[in-house]
N, CA and C of each residue as an Amber inpcrd file, in Angstrom:
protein
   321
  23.1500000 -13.6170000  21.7010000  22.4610000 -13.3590000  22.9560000
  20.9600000 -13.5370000  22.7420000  20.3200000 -14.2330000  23.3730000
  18.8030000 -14.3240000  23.5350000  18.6700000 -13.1350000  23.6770000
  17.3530000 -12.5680000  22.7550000  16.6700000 -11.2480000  22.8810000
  15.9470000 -11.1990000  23.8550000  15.5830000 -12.2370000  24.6010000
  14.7230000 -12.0280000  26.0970000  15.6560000 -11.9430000  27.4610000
  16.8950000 -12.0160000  27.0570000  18.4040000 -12.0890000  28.3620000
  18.6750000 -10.9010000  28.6520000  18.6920000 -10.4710000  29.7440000
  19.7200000  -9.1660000  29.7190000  21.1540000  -9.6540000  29.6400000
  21.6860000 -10.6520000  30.4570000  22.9310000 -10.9770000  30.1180000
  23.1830000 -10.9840000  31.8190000  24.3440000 -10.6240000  32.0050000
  24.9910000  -9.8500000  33.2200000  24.2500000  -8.8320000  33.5990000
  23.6580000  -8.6000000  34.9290000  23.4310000  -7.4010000  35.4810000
  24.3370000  -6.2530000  35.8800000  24.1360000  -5.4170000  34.9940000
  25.1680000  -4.4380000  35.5350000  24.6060000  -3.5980000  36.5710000
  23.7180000  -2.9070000  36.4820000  22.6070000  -2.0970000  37.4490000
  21.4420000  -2.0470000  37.1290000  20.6190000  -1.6900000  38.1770000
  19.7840000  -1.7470000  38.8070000  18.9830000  -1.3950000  39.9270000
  17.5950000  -0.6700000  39.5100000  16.7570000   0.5000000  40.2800000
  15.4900000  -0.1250000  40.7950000  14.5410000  -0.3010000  41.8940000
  13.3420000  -0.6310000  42.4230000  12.9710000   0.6870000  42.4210000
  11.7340000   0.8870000  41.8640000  10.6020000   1.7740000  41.8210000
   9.1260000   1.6140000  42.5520000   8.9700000   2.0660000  43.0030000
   7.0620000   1.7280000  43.8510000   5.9770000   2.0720000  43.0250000
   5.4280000   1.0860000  42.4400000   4.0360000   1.0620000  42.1770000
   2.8040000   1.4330000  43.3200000   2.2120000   2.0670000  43.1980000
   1.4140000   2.8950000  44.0790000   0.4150000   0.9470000  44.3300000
   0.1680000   1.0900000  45.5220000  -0.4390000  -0.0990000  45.9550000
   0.4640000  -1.3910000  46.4520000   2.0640000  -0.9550000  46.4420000
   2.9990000  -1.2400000  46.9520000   4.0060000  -2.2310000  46.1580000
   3.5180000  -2.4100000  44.8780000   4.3230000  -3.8630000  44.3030000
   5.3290000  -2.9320000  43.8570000   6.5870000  -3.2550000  43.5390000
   7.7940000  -3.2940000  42.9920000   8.4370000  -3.2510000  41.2910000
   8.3770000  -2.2500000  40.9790000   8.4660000  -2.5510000  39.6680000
  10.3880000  -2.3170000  38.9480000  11.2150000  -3.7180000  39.1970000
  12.2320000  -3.1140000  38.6530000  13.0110000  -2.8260000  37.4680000
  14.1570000  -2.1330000  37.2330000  14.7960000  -1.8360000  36.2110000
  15.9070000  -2.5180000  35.8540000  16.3430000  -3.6220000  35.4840000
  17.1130000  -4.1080000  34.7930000  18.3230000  -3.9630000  33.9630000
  19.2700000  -3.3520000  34.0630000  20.3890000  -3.2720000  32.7790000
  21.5970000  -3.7620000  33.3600000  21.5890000  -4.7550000  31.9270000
  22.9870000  -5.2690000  31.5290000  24.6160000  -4.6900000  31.3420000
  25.1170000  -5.3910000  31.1120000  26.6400000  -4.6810000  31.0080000
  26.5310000  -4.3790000  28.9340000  27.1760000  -3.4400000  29.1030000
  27.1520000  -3.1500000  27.2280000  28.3790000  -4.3070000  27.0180000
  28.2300000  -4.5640000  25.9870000  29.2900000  -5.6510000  25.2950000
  29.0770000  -5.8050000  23.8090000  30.3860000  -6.1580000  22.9250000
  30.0760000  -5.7560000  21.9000000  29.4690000  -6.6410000  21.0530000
  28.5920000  -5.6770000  19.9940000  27.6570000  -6.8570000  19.3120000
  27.4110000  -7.2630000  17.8950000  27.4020000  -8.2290000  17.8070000
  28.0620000  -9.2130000  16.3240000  28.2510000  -8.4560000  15.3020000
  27.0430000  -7.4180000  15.0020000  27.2180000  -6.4850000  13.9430000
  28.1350000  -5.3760000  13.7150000  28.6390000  -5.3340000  15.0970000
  29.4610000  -4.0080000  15.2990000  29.2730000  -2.9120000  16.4970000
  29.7780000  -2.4740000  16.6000000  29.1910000  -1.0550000  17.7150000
  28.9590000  -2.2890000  18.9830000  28.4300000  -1.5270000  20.2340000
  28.0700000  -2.1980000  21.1920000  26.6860000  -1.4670000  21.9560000
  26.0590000  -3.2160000  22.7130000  24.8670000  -2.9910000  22.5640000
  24.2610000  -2.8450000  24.3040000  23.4740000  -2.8870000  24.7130000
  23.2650000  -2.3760000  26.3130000  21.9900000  -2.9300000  26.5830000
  21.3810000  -4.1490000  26.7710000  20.5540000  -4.6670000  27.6030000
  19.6290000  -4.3190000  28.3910000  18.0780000  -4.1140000  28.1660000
  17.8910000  -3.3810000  29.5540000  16.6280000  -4.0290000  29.6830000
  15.5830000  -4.1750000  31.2160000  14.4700000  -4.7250000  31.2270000
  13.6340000  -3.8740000  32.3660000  12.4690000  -3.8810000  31.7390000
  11.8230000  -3.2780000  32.7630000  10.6490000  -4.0860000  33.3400000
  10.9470000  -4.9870000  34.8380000   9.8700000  -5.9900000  35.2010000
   8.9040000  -5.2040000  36.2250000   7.7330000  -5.8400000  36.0320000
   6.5290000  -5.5790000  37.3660000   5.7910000  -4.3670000  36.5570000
   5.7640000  -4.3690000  35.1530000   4.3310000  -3.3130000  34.7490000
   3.9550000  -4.6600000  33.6650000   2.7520000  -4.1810000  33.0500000
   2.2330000  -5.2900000  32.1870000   3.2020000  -5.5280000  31.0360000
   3.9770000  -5.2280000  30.7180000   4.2750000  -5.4020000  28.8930000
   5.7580000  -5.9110000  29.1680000   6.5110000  -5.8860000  30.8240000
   7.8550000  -6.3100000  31.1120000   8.6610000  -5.5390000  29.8450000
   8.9460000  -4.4550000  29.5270000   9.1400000  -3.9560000  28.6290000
  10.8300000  -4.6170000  28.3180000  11.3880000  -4.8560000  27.1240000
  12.9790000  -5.1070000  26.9430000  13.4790000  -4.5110000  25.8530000
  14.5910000  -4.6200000  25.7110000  15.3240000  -3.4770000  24.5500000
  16.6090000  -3.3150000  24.7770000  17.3770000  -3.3070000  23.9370000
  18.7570000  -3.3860000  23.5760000  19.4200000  -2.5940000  22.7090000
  19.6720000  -0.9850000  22.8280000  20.1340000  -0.0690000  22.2850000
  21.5650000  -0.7730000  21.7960000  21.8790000   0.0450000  21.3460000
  23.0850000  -0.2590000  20.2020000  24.1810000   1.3920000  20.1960000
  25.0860000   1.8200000  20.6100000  26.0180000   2.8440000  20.3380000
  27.2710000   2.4660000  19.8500000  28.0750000   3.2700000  19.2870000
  29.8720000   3.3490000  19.0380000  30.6430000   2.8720000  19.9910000
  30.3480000   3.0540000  21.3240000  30.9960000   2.7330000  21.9770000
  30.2350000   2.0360000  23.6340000  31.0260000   1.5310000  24.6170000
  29.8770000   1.0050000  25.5910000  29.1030000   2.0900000  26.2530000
  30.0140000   3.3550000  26.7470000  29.2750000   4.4880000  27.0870000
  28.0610000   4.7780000  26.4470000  27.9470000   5.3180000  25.1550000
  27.1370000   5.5100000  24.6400000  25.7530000   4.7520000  24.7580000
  25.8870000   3.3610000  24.5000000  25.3520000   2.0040000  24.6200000
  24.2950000   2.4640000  26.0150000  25.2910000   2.5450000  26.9480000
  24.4890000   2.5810000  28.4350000  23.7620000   3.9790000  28.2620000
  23.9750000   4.4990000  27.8120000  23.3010000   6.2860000  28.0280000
  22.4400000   5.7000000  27.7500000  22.4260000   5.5380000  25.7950000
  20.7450000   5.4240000  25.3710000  20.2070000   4.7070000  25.9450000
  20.6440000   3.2990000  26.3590000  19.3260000   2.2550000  27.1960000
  18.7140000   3.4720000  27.9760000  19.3730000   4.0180000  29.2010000
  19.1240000   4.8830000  30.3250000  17.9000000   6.4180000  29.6710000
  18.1240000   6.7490000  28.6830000  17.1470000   7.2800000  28.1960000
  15.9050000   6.6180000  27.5440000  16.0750000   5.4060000  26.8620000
  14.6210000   4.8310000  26.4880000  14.2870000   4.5770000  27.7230000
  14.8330000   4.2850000  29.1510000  14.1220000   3.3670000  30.4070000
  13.3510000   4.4240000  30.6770000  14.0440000   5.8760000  30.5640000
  13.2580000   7.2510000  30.8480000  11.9370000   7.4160000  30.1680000
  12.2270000   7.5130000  28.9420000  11.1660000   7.6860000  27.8020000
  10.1250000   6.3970000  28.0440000  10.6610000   5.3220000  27.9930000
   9.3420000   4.3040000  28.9740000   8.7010000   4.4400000  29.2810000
   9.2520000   4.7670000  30.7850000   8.6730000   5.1520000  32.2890000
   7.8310000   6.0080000  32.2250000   8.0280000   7.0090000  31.7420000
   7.4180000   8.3720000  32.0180000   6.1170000   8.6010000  30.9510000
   6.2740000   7.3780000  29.7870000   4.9230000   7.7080000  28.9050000
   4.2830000   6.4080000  29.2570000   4.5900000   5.6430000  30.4360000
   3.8120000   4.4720000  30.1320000   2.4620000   4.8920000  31.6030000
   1.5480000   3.8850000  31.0650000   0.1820000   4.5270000  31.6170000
   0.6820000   4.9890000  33.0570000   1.1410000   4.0240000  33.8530000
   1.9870000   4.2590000  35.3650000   2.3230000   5.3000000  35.3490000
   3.5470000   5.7500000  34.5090000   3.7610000   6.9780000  34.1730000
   3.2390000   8.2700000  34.4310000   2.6960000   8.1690000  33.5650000
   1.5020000   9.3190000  33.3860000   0.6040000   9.8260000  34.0980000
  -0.1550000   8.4280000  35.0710000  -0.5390000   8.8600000  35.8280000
  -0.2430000   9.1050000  37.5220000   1.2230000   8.7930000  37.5520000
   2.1880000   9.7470000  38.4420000   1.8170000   8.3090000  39.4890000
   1.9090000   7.1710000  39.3340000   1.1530000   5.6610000  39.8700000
   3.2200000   5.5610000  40.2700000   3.8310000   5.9070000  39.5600000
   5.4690000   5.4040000  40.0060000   6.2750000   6.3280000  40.6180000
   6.8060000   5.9040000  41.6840000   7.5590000   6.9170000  42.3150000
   9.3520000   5.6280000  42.4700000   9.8360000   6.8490000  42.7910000
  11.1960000   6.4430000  43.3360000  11.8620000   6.9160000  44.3330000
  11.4630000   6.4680000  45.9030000  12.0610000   7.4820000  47.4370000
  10.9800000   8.3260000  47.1730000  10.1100000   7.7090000  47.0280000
   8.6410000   8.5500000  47.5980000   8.5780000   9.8110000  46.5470000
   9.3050000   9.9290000  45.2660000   9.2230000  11.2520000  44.4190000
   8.7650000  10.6760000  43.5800000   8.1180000  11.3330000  42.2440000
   7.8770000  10.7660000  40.8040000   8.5370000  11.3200000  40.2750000
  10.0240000  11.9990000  40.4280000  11.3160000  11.9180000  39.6070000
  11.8750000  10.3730000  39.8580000  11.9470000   9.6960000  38.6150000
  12.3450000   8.3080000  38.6510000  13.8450000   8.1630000  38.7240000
  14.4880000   9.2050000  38.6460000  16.0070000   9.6500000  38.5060000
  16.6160000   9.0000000  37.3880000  15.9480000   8.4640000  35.5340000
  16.2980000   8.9120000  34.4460000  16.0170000   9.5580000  33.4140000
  16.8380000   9.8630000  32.4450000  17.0300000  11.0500000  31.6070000
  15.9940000  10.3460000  30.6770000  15.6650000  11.6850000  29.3170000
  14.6540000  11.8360000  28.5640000  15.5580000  12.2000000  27.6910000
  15.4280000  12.2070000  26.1240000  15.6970000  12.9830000  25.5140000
  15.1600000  14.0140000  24.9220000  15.6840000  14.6320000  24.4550000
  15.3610000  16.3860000  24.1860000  13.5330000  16.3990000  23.3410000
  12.6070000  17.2230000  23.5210000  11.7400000  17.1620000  23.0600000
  10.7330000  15.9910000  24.3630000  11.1420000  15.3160000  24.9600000
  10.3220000  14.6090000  26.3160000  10.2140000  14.9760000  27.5650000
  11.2080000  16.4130000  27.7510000  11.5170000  17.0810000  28.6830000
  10.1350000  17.1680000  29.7370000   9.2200000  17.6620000  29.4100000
   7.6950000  18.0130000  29.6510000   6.7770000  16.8160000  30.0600000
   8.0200000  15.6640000  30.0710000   7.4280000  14.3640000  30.5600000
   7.8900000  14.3810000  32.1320000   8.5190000  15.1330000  32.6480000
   9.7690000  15.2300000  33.8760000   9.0010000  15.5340000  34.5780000
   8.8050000  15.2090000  36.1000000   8.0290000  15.7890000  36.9760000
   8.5960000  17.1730000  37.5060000
């Protein structure tokens, strides 16, 4: 798989950048990957760095969680982030998870 592909879209979130542009979330379907375990696709377009990344779990569940927590851990420390510039339905709860110890990143 090209490291710049998500692959298949599995889902997918639009977020509002304050000043109205669109910043979306990207993830692939997990599928399994050459090394073993399976891996989960994910992209984040419309901030500067288009962020991408491809977690890796035991199984596809797993796979999709962690993407869904780095998109969290992202989001929420990236400058946008931080400075509360991203909302989702007009909230800056982006509606994903953090892991433990980022909690205090949560609106």
């Amino acid at each position: 798989m090209d490291p710049n592909r998500i692959g298949e879209t599995y889902i997918e979130r639009g977020l509002e950048l304050d000043g109205g542009d669109t910043v979306m979330v990207v993830v692939g379907k997990s599928y399994p990957h050459p090394e073993g375990d399976f891996a989960c696709a994910w992209q984040v377009r419309g901030l500067s760095d288009g962020r991408f990344d491809r977690p890796t779990g035991v199984d596809a569940v797993q796979s999709l969680w962690l993407a869904l927590q780095m998109i969290g851990a992202y989001l929420y420390t990236s400058a946008e982030g931080r400075a509360r510039r991203l909302t989702w339905l007009g909230e800056a709860d982006l509606g994903f998870p953090v892991t433990k110890g980022l909690e205090d990143l949560l609106p």
